[in-house]
Steps between C-alpha positions, in 0.01 A plus 500: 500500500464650199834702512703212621383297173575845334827514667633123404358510152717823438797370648457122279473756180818644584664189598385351171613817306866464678538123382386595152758798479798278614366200326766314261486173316553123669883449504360128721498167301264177541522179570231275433421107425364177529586189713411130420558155691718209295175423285500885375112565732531842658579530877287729697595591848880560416672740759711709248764717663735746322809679687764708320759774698308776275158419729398609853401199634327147308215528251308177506219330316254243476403326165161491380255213422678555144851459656585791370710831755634834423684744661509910376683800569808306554804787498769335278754282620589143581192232675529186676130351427416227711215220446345302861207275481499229762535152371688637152889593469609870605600658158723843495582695184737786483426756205549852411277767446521808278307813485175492417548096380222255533644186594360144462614269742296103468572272736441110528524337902591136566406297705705549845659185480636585179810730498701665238835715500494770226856694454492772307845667368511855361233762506176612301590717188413915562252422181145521652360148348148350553319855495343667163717819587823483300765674744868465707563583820844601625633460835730731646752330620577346155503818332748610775683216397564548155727779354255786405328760711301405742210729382164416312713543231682164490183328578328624176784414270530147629111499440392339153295703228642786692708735286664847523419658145308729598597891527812571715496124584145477615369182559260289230307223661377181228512775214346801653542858494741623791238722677250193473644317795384538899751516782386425795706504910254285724238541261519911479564623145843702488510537118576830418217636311740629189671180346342234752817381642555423849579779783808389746229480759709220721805381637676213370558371822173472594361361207376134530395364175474673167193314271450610158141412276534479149174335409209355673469774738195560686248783429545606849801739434372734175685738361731265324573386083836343595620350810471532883793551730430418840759554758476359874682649777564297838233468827754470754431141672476332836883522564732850482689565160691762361802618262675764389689543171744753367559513175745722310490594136713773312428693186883436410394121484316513144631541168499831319211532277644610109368837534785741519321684766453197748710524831501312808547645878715273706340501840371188693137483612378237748102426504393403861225236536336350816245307586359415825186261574373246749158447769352752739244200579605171362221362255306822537726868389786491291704798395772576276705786389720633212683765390767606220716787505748636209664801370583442149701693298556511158631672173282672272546732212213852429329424202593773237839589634631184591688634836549242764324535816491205800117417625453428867200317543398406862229205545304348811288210465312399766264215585294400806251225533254335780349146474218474751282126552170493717528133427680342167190480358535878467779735464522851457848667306592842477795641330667883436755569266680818380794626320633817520748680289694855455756542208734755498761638203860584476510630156882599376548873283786649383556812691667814415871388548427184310501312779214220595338654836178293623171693516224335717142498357 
């Protein structure tokens, strides 16, 4: 007996020790409020439901005594919350939810005789409002919309208090130094540990939402003077989805820089992304898949003797993740990423003849 209580205390130590090592800070929000009859007296007994594409299955709640519900660990995305009491009017909200954003939704039911049409026109601004945490969130599929790069790049210069004055363009968040800031990909820190700034840890593809903290952040994430960068990568869903995108770029494209040294290799270079996600078991395991392949190449100069060489640089990103629910009161997320990278330089001499003959280094 003894060594079988031995045996499972062990193995919850080590379990315990796992989830600390691969621990990482909430990248869930909140939603939480109150709901009143016509007279403004709390309802208790409300059955509060909330559904969004981004969730296996339906969270649901009951209000307290106070009239008060909230739901937690909800990933980000869009929520169809729905209000049922028998005798009282079936209400439905629709409302967005960030990263780490606590959400108040209040709520007053009718009578059931008593019905109202609401028509709402537009949609909710990307400026997290109603929380104490100052902060924008991105989506995607707007930043793939606009004419920049699709990287967390574009999101941070569309951000406010968000500046790049900082050395070689580093990033100052609401007047802080450059290195002051936190980076985070599904709540793992990426910052590079030399000028803080963010490592290209993902795949712009696969990126969901991009939020961005300037004040007001929680002391959950440490580690931090400046700003937090949060980026979210997709869960796959209960339906198949995929894409691939080719895109093609050539050092010829830019302008010359004035330095008499600068010169440009004319070669195009596609980038290959694809994506690939959907259900193994609808409402229960979710996966979803990315990768990015390029070659780049590029002209580049040696430092004291100014002779033009072309850089190859070859880069694989890679991303895997698993969404697993017991129930939707509990879900379990696991994700991998990795990039990998070999450069390689064609540097130009003069040789003996006078002649330009490529050496291979």
């Amino acid at each position: 007996m003894i060594r079988i209580l031995n045996t499972w205390l062990s193995t919850a130590a080590i379990l315990f020790a796992v989830a600390a090592a691969a621990g990482a800070q909430t990248t869930t929000g909140t939603i939480s409020g109150h709901v009143a009859d016509g007279q403004g007296l709390a309802l208790p007994g409300v059955t509060v439901s909330a559904d969004s594409p981004n969730l296996q299955g339906t969270r649901a709640a009951t209000t307290s005594q106070n009239g008060d519900y909230v739901f937690t660990l909800l990933p980000p995305g869009q929520y169809t919350i729905t209000f049922e009491l028998s005798g009282f009017e079936r209400q439905q909200r629709k409302v967005t939810v960030a990263p780490t954003q606590t959400l108040p939704l209040d709520v007053v039911m009718g009578l059931s005789g008593i019905t109202e049409n609401v028509n709402v026109v537009g949609r909710t601004s990307d400026v997290l409002t109603q929380t104490a945490q100052v902060a924008v969130d991105f989506k995607q599929d707007m930043i793939a919309a606009l004419p920049t790069n699709r990287d967390i790049n574009a999101a941070l210069l569309l951000a406010p208090a968000v500046h790049p004055t900082g050395p070689a363009g580093a990033y100052s968040i609401s007047g802080s130094m450059s290195f002051e800031n936190l980076f985070m990909v599904n709540g793992v820190n990426v910052s590079e540990n030399l000028r803080g700034q963010a490592y290209d840890l993902y795949i712009e593809d696969a990126i969901q939402e991009t939020t961005i903290a300037t004040a007001g952040v929680s002391a959950e994430y440490g580690r931090f003077g400046g700003g937090v960068v949060n980026v979210i990568t997709k869960s796959g869903g209960n339906s198949f989805s995929g894409s691939f995108r080719d895109t093609l770029n050539n050092d010829n494209w830019r302008a010359l820089s004035p330095f008499a040294s600068d010169f440009k290799v004319d070669k195009t270079v596609p980038t290959y992304e694809y994506t690939l996600g959907g259900p193994i078991v609808k409402d229960h395991l979710w996966f979803f898949g990315a990768g990015r392949n390029q070659t780049q190449e590029s002209g580049r100069t040696l430092v004291f003797t100014n002779i033009p060489y072309t850089f190859t640089d070859r880069i694989g990103r890679y991303e895997g993740k698993a969404t697993y629910s017991v129930n939707p009161n509990h879900t379990f997320q696991g994700s991998y990423s990795k990039i990998r990278g070999a450069g390689q330089q064609h540097v130009q001499h003069l040789g003996v003849d006078g002649r330009q003959q490529p050496q291979h280094a």
